[in-house]
Every structure is written in C-alpha cells, then in structure tokens.
C-alpha positions in Angstrom: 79.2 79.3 95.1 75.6 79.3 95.2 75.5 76.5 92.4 77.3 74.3 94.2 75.0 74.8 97.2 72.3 73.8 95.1 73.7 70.9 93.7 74.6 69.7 97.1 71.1 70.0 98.4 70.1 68.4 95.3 71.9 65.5 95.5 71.4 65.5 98.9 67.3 65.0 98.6 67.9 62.9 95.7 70.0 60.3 97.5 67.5 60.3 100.7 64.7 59.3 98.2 65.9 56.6 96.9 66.7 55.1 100.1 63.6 56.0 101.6 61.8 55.4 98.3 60.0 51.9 96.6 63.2 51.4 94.1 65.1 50.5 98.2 62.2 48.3 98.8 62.1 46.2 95.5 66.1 46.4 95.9 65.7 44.1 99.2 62.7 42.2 98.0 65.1 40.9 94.9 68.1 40.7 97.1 66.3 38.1 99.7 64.7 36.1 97.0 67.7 35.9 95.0 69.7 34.7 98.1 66.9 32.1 99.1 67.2 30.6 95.2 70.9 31.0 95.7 71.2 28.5 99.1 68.7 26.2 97.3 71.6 25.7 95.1 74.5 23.0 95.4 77.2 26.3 94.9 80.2 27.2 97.5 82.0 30.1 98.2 85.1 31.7 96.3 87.0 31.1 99.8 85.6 27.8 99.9 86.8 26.8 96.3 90.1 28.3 96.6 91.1 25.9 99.0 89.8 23.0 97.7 92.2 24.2 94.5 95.2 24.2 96.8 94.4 20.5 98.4 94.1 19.1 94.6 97.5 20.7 93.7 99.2 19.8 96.6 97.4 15.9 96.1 98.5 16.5 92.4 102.3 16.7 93.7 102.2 14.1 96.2 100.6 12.0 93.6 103.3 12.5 90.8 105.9 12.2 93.5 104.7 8.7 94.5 104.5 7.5 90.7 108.2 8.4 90.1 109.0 6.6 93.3 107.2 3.5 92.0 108.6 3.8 88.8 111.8 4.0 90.5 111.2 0.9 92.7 109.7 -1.2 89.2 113.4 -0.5 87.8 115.4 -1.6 90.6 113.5 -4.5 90.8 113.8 -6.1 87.3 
C-alpha cells in the first residue's frame, strides 16, 4: 500500500514538471513554428480533400454516363 502511494506522488511530481518545465516551453515554441511553416504551404485539410474525392467520383460517373449516352446517340444516328 505504501508503494503505490509513492509511485503516485511520484508520478504525480513528475508529470507537474514537465508541464511546468523548459521540455513544455520548447514543445510550444516547435509547435507554433511548425504551424506558421505549415500555412506557408499550398496544403488542405483531410476534411477538405475528402470531399473534393467525392466531387471527382461523382464527376467521374456523370462523365462516363454522358459518354455512353453519346455513344448511344453516334449509333442511332449512322
């Protein structure tokens, strides 16, 4: 029982430096620079992308749709 006392003041102190500590500090420093390099970038989100994907299919289908119908009118024509 008194083990797991220790441990859990232990971990307790150990956790409360490193948020308090400079390893917190440099972790925001790197965070803010790497999003500043990342909105310098061209890049979109995931959410972003995924629906662009689901436009092109459905353009995809609409697409091969209409070149069937065409095909379709080229045949009855001739």
């Amino acid at each position: 029982m008194l083990n797991a006392k220790i441990f859990e003041e232990l971990s307790a102190k150990l956790s409360s430096a490193a948020n308090s500590g400079p390893a917190k500090d440099i972790e925001k420093n790197m965070r803010a620079l790497l999003a500043q390099g990342f909105s310098k970038l061209d890049l979109v989100t995931r959410e972003e992308f995924d629906v662009q994907s689901q436009v092109l299919a459905r353009t995809r289908e609409k697409l091969t749709a209409l070149e069937v119908r065409v095909a379709e009118l080229e045949a009855q024509r001739k």
